[in-house]
N, C-alpha and C positions, 0 to 999 in steps of 0.2 A: 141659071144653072150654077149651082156651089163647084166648086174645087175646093181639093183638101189639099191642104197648105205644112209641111212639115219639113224641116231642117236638119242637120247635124250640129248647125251651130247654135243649138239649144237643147236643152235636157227633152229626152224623149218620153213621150206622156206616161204617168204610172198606174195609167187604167183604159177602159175602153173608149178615148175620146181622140182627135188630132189638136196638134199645135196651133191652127188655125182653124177657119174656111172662109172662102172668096166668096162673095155672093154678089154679082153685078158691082157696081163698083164700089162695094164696102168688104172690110174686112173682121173678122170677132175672131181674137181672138180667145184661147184656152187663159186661164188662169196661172200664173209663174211663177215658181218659187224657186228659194235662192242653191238651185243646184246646178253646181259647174257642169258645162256638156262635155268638158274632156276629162272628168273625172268620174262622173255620174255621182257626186256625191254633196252634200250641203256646204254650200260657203263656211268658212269658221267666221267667229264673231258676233256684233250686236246687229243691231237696227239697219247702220246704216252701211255696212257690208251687205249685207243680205238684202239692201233695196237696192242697192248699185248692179249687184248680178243678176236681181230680178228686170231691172231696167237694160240690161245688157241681153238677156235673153229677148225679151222683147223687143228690141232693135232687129235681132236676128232673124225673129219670126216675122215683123216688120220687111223685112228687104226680100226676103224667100217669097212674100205674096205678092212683090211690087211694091211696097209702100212705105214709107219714112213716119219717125216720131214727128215731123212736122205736117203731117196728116194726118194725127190723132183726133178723134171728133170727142170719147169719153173714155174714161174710163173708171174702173171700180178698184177700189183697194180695199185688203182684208188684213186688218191688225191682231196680233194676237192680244196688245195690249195697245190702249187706245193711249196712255204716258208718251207712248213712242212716236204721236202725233207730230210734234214739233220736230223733232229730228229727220224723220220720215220727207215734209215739208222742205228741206234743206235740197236733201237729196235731189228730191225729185223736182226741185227748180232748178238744179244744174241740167234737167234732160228738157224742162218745159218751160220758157220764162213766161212773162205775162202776158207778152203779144204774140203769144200761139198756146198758150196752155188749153186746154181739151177742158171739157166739162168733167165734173169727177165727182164721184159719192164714195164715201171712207165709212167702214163699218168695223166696230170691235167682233172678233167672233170668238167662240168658246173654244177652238183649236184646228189647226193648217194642215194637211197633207206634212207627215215628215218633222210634225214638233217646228215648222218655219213662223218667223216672229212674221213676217210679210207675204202678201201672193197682190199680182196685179193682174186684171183681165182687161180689153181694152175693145173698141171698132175705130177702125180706121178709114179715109178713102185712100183707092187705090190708086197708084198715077195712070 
């Protein structure tokens, strides 16, 4: 049985889908991009601002379902521009080091919800 998984402590979704859903003991979620939830509006900045609050929202959707960045099984990231690779990389090894990092596929795409250089979707287990 799904349950829909949805926070305040992330941006709330800009179309017909939820922030998550539970499914047995995994978790998918929505895709995230770099909009503050107490603002409703895009981080200022490059690359690596805008993967920080993308990884910050996802925490939050994270703990709302039960479950921690340390129960990331994969996830997918969508670059506006694939240069931002390496910097991206940085980032996101402050949230995942090597002895838990998640499976992951990185795709350049043609353009993000909101002009966002980054968006990340992820599953998780749930505790």
């Amino acid at each position: 049985m799904k349950k829909i998984i949805n926070t305040k402590n992330a941006p709330a979704p800009i179309g017909p889908y939820n922030q998550a859903i539970k499914s047995g003991p995994l978790l998918f979620s929505s895709g995230q991009i770099p909009i503050d939830s107490s603002t409703g509006k895009m981080v200022e900045g490059g690359i690596r601002e805008q993967t920080l609050q993308v990884m910050k929202n996802l925490k939050s959707v994270l703990e709302a379902g039960g479950s921690s960045l340390d129960h990331v099984i994969k996830t997918t990231v969508l670059l506006a521009d694939m240069a931002d690779f390496p910097e991206l990389n940085i980032i996101y090894a402050e949230f995942f080091s090597e002895d838990n990092a998640p499976a992951r596929s990185t795709f350049q795409v043609a353009a993000l919800p909101m002009g966002a250089l980054v968006e990340i979707e992820l599953v998780a287990e749930v505790l």
